[in-house]
N, C-alpha and C positions, 0 to 999 in steps of 0.2 A: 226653358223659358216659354212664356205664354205667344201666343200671339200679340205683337205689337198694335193699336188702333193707329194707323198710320191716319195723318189727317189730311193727306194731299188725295185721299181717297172716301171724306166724308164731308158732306156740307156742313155740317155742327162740330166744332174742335170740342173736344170734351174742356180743354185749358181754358177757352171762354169764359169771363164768368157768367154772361148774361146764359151760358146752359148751365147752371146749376139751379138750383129749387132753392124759391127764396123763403126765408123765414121771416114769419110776420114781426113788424112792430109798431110802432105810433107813429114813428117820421124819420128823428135819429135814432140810430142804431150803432151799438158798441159793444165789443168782446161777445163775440155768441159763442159761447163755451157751453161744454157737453160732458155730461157724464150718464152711463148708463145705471137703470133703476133697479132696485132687485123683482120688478115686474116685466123689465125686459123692454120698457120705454127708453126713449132717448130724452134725460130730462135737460133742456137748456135755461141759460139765464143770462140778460143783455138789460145794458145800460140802455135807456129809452126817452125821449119824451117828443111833445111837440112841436116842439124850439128847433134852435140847433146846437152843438156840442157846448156842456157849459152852461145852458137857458136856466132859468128859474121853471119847475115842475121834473126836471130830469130823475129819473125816474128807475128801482131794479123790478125786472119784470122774468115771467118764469111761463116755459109751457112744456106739453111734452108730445111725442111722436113715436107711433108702432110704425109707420114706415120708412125707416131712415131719413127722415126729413121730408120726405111728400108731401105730407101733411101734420098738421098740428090741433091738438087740444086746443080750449079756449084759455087769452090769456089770464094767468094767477101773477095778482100784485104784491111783488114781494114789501115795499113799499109804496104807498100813496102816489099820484102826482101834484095832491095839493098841499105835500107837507116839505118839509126842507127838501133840502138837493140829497139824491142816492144814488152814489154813483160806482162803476169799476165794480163790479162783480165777479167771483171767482168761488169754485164751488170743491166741495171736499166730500168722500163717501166714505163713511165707516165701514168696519168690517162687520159692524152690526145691520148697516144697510140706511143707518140716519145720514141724512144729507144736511151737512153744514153749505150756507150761503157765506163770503166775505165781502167787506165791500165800505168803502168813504159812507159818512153821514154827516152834514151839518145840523147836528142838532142841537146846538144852538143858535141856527138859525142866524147866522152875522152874515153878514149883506155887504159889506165890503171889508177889505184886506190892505196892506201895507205894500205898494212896489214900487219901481224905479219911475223915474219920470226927468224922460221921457223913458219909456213910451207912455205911460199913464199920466195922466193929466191931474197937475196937483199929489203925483205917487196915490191913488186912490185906483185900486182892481176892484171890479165888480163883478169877475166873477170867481165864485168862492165853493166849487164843489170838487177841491183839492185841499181840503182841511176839514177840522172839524174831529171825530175820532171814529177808530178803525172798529169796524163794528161786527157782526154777524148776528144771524137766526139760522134756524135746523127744521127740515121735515123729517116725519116719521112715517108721512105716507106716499114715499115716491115722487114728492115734489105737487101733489096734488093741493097741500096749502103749509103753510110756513108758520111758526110759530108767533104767537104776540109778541110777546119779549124780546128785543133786542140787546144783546149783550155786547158788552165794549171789551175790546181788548187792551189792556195797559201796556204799550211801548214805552222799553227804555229813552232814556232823552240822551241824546248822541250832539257832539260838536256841530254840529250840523244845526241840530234844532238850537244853543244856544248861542250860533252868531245870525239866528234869521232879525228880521226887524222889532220879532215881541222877547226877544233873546228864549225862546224856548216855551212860552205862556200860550201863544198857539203856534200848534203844528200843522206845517204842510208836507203834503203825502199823497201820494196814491199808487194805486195797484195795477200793474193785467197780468203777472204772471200765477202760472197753475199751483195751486198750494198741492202738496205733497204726504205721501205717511212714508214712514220708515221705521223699522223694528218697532212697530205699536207709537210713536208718538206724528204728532200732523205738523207739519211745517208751512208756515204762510207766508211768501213775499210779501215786502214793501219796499217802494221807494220811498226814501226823506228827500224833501226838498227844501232848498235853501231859502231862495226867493223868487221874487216877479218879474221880468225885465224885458229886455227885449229877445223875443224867443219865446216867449209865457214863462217857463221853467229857467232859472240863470244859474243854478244848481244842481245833482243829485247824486245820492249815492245808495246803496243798496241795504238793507237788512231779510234775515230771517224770524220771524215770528213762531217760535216752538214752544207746543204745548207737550208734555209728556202724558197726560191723561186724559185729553179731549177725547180721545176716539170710545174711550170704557166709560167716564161718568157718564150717570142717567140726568143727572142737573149740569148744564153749562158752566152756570156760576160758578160752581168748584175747580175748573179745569184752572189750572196751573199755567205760567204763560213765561216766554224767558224769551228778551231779545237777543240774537246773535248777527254778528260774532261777537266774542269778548271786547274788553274796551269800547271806546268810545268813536271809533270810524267805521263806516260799513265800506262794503265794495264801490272804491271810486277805478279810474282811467290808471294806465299804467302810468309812470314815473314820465314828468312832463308833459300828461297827456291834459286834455281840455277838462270843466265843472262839470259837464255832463256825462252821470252812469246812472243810465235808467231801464227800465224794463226789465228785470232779470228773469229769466227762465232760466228753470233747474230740471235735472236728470241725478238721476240715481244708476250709478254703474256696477258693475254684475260682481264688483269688490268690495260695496258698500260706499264708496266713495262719490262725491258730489260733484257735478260739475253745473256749471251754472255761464250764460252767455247773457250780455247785455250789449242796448244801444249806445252808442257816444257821438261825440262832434267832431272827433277826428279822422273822421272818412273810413273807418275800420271797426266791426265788432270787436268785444273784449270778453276774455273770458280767463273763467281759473279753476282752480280743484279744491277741496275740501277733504281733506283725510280724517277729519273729526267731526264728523256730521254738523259742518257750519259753524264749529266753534273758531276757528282758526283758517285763512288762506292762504295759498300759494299766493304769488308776488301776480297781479293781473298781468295779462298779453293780449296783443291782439290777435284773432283768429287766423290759423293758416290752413291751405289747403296742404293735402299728404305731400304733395312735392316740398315744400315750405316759403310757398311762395303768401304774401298776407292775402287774406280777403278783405275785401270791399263792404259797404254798407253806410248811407247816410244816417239823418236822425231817423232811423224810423224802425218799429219793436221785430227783432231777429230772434225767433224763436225753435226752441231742439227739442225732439221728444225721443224719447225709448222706444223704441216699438217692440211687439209681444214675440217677436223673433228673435232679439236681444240685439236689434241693430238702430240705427239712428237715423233722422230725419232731420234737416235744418232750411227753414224757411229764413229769407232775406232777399237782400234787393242786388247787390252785382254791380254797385257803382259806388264811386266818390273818393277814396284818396284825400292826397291835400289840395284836391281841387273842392274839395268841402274845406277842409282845416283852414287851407291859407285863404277860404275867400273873404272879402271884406264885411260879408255882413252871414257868417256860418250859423248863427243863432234861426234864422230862418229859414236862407238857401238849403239848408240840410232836410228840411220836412220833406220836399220835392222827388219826384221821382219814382214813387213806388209800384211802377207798373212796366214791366212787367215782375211777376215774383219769380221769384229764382229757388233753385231746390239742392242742396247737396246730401248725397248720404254718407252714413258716417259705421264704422266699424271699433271695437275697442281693439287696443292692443298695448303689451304691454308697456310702463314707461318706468322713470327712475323712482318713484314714490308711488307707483299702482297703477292701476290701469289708467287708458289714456283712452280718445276718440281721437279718429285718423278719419279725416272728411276726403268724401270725392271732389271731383271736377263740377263748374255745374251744369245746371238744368231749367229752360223754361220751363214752371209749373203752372202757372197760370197770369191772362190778362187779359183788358179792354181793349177793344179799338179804340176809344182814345188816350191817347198818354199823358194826359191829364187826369185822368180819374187813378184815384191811389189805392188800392185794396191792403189791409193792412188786420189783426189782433186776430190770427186763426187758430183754431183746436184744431186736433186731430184724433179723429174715432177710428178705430176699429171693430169690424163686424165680422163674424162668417167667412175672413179669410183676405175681406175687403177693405179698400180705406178711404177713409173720407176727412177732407178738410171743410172748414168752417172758414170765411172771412166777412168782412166789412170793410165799404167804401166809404162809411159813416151814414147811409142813406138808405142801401137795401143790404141786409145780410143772407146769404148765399150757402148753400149746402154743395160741394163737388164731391162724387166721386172719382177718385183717384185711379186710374191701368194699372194693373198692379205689375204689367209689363215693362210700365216706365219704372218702377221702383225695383223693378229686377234687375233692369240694365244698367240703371244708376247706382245700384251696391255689386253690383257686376263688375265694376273698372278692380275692384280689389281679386278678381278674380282672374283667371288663364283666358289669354283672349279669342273672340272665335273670327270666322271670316264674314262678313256681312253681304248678304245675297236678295234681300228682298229689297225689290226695286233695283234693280244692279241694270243698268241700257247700256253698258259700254265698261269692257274690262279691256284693255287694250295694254300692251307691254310691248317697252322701247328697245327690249333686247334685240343685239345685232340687228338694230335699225337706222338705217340713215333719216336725219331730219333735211327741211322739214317732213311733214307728213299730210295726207288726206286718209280723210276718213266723213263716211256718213253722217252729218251732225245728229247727234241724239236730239228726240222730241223733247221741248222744254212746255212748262204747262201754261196754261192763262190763270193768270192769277186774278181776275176780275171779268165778268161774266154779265150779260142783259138778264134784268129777272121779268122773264114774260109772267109772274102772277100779279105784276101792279099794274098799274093803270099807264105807269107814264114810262115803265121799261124803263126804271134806274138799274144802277149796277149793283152787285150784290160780287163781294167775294169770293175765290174756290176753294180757299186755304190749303192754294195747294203750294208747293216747293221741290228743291231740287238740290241736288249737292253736287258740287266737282271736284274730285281728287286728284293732284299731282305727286308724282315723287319726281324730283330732281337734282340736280346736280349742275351750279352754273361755276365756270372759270370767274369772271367778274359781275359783281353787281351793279349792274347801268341803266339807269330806268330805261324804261320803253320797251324791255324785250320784252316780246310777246309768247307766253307759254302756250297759252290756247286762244281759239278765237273764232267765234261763228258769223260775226257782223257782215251781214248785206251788203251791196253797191251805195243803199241809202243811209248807212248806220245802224241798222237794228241787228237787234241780236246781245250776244254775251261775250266776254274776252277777259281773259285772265293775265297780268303783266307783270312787270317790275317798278317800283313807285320811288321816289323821291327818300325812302328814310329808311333802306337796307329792307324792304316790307315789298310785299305781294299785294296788290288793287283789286279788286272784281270790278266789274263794270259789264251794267248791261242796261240797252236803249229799245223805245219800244215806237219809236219816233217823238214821240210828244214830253216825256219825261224820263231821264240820265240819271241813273242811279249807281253810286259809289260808293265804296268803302274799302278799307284797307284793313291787313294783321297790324298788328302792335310793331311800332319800328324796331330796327336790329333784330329783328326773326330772320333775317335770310344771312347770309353769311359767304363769302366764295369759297371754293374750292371741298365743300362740306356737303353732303348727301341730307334732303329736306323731303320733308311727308307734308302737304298740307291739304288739309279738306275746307272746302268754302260749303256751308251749310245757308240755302236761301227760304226762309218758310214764313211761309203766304197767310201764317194764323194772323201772330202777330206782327207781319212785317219786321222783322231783324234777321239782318245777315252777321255770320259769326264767324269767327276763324278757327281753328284749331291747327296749330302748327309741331310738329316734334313733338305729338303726344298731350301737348299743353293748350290747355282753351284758352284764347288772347280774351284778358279782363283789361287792358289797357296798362297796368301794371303802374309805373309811376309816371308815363308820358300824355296820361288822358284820364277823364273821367271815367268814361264809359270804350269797352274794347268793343264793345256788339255795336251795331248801329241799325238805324231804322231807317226802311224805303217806305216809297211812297204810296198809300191804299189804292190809291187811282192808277198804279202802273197796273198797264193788261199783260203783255208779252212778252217774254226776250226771244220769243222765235227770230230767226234772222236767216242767214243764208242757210244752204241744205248741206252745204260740204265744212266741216270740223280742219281747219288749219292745227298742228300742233309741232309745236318751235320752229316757229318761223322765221325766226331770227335772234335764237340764244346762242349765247356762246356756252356750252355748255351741252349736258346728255339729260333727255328724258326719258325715267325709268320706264314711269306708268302714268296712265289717264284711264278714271274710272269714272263715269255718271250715272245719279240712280235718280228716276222719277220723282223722289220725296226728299224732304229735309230731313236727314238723320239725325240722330237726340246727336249731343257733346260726345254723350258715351258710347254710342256704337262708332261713331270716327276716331275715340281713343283705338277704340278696340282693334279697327280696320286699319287702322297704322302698324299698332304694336304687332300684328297677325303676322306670321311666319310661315309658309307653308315650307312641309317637311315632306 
């Protein structure tokens, strides 16, 4: 494996998004998806306008880039901003090398719509650029200019369209996920949507859009067009689950088989297989990690791609439960949250009907400083060996390159595990040792720093972090014992304990500001042999657990298992001497501390590790 970019050892996190290289647009910014030209550009295309998300003049727009995103061509209007609303964009590349654009059009121009009321007043939406009909145009020159002609695609009309308010006379819909080719024919997402209500969307469920001859005729208009699946429902929630299945991204597995993952309201992605290239599904589920524990995920688009390795990538978000499902008002509360983004990788392996994806553990991939701001509708390029994502916060769109070291370590958990040594300050083993113990406390870093280039010496983060390993073994589980512990005469410093709910605390004070968090309850156990790593990292302020191999998601006792400290903590330095079992009942194997916060996956790794 490559060398890790540790970031407790760089003032720029590459995970940041504010370093990634922004892609121009007009104000709002949506879907900036990428396909590469047969000229070797990177051609993108983003929903755009003045306004914001929704506005009147919204707008598809197209440029293109020889530097992996550096820089950009000037922008090509795929549509107007002074003609109807254009919106949700998604692009297709022949094997010819013509580029189909897809994407919402209201062209006819209706200015309002039918919904609930409340929330609308008098049931009157005004905004209306989730209707209208499914449309595309095609270049022939690299995306350099796009054809006149806009051609409509004819969707079947599904249950869905005829219990909306016009019983099926107009349709609501729209798009973000990647259309697709297989065995020569192109396949398009859509969602149908039901109605308006509170939430915007009070409905959805999924189709595919297959053309069998788009990618060969020289005329559009000829291309042949068939909605799937058969009948008349497309991919909703599993069996009891909530109205919402929206966003579906698809993959093509190395069996010809489909799998496809979407958002919903029930605190969980959903996902299923296709043995018939989308004529017929598997029963939907919600997604689980390899152990088969469910993942998490609010309303907000959780997307998978193939990568040219033949292994998988899944972006989403790491929280909610039925702490979204049961909340009183989930139509909204579910938007929330999208930051930080979270990353699993995925592997195929065999299953009862074909192949199948086996996801890892996760991964921060990227975030803001502040936890307000959402990043959310990314592509994923590959180049020359390297990888890059695309996102949007609705306001600037962002080019990141991706470590490819992090994406080694994270399709690495499926693999033999090794010992982890970079940054290692303290390997210490309790054999034939009495407690308690002293030991030199290992240097912990400043996680906030004076930046003498301003004027007024604010503070500037170091994004640095730290992780502490225990292996133990307690006779009973009694809050208070203290596993480790560096706190000064004054309180400062770091200490690892026993908490209130069968769970491990960290805690570390810096005098001014106490910061807490805990594993997921019922992680610790008496009488039972425990591995846990406390991961502290200074990028985006969240401490994590990983306990017996499993990364704490909160599972069904909390929303979120990571938690966030606070920007303004500087220290956990505390006293010089490292106390360890101070007062367990109980044997400690090992205490290990490494300068940096280790990924999820190398604290897998550093558990499972055996030396022989």
């Amino acid at each position: 494996m490559g060398s890790l970019m540790t970031v407790n050892a760089q003032s720029n996190d590459w995970r940041n998004i504010k370093n990634g290289t922004i892609i121009p647009d007009k104000s709002y910014s949506d879907q900036p998806y990428i396909v590469k030209t047969e000229d070797g550009a990177w051609l993108c295309v983003m929903t755009t306008g003045s306004g914001h998300e929704g506005a009147a003049g919204q707008q598809i727009i197209s440029q293109r880039s020889f530097d992996q995103g550096k820089t950009w061509e000037e922008i090509v209007e795929v549509e107007p901003d002074n003609g109807p609303e254009a919106s949700y964009a998604v692009l297709l590349k022949a094997p010819s090398g013509r580029i189909y654009v897809f994407y919402n059009h209201n062209t006819d121009n209706i200015r309002e719509v039918k919904g609930d009321d409340p929330p609308y007043k008098d049931g009157i939406v005004k905004r209306v650029d989730s209707q209208g009909y499914y449309v595309f145009k095609y270049s022939d020159d690299d995306g350099k200019s796009w054809s006149q002609k806009r051609y409509t695609i004819p969707v079947r009309e599904f249950e869905i369209d005829r219990n909306n308010p016009y019983k099926g006379d107009i349709r609501f819909f729209w798009n973000v996920g990647k259309a697709f080719a297989h065995e020569g024919s192109a396949f398009v997402p859509l969602t149908k949507v039901g109605g308006f209500g509170n939430g915007f969307f009070t409905s959805n469920e999924g189709v595919l859009l297959k053309s069998d001859n788009l990618l060969t005729v020289s005329d559009p208009a000829n291309a042949n067009w068939n909605t799937l699946p058969e009948g008349d429902i497309g991919l909703r929630t599993p069996e009891n689950g909530g109205p919402i299945a929206a966003e579906h991204s698809y993959s093509v597995l190395s069996d010809g088989s489909f799998f496809v993952v979407y958002r919903s309201l029930d605190g969980h992605p959903v996902y299923s297989y296709s043995r018939d290239q989308g004529k017929t599904w598997d029963k939907p589920q919600y997604m689980k990690f390899a152990d088969g524990r469910l993942m998490k995920n609010p309303r907000a688009a959780n997307f998978a791609w193939k990568c040219e390795n033949g292994k998988y990538l899944y972006w989403f978000h790491n929280h909610g439960g039925k702490f979204i499902r049961e909340h009183p008002n989930p139509g909204s509360i579910g938007y929330n949250d999208r930051n930080p983004v979270w990353m699993a990788g995925g592997v195929e392996v065999d299953g009862e009907g074909g192949k199948v994806i086996q996801w890892s553990q996760p991964e921060i991939l990227l975030y803001d400083d502040d936890p307000l701001v959402r990043m959310s509708y990314p592509d994923l390029m590959e180049e020359g060996g390297n990888y890059f994502i695309t996102e949007t916060q609705k306001d600037i769109a962002r080019v990141h390159q991706i470590d490819n070291a992090f994406l080694e370590r994270l399709w690495g958990q499926f693999e033999s595990p090794v010992r982890v040594r970079d940054g290692l300050l303290i390997n210490w083993s309790g054999q034939g040792k009495s407690l308690p113990q002293k030991l030199p406390a290992p240097a912990t870093p400043t996680f906030r720093v004076r930046d003498t280039n301003t004027a007024d010496y604010r503070g500037k983060s170091t994004n640095a972090g730290f992780t502490i390993e225990l292996g133990f073994l307690l006779h009973e589980i009694k809050e208070g014992q203290v596993l480790a512990d560096t706190r000064d005469a004054s309180g400062k410093g770091w200490w690892v304990s026993i908490s209130d709910k069968n769970n491990l605390a960290f805690k570390m004070n810096d005098g001014q500001t106490h910061v807490v968090w805990s594993s997921d309850p019922n992680t610790i156990q008496p009488n039972t042999q425990h591995q846990v790593s406390t991961l502290i990292d200074g990028g985006p302020n969240v401490i994590e657990f990983v306990t017996d191999g499993r990364f704490n998601d909160g599972g069904e006792h909390r929303q979120f298992g990571w938690g966030r400290f606070s920007p303004f903590f500087q220290s956990a330095a505390g006293s010089s001497t490292l106390l360890l079992g101070l007062n367990i009942n109980g044997e400690l194997n090992y205490f290990r501390c490494f300068d940096r916060a280790l990924m999820v996956s190398e604290a897998i790794s550093s558990q499972r590790f055996k030396e022989e």
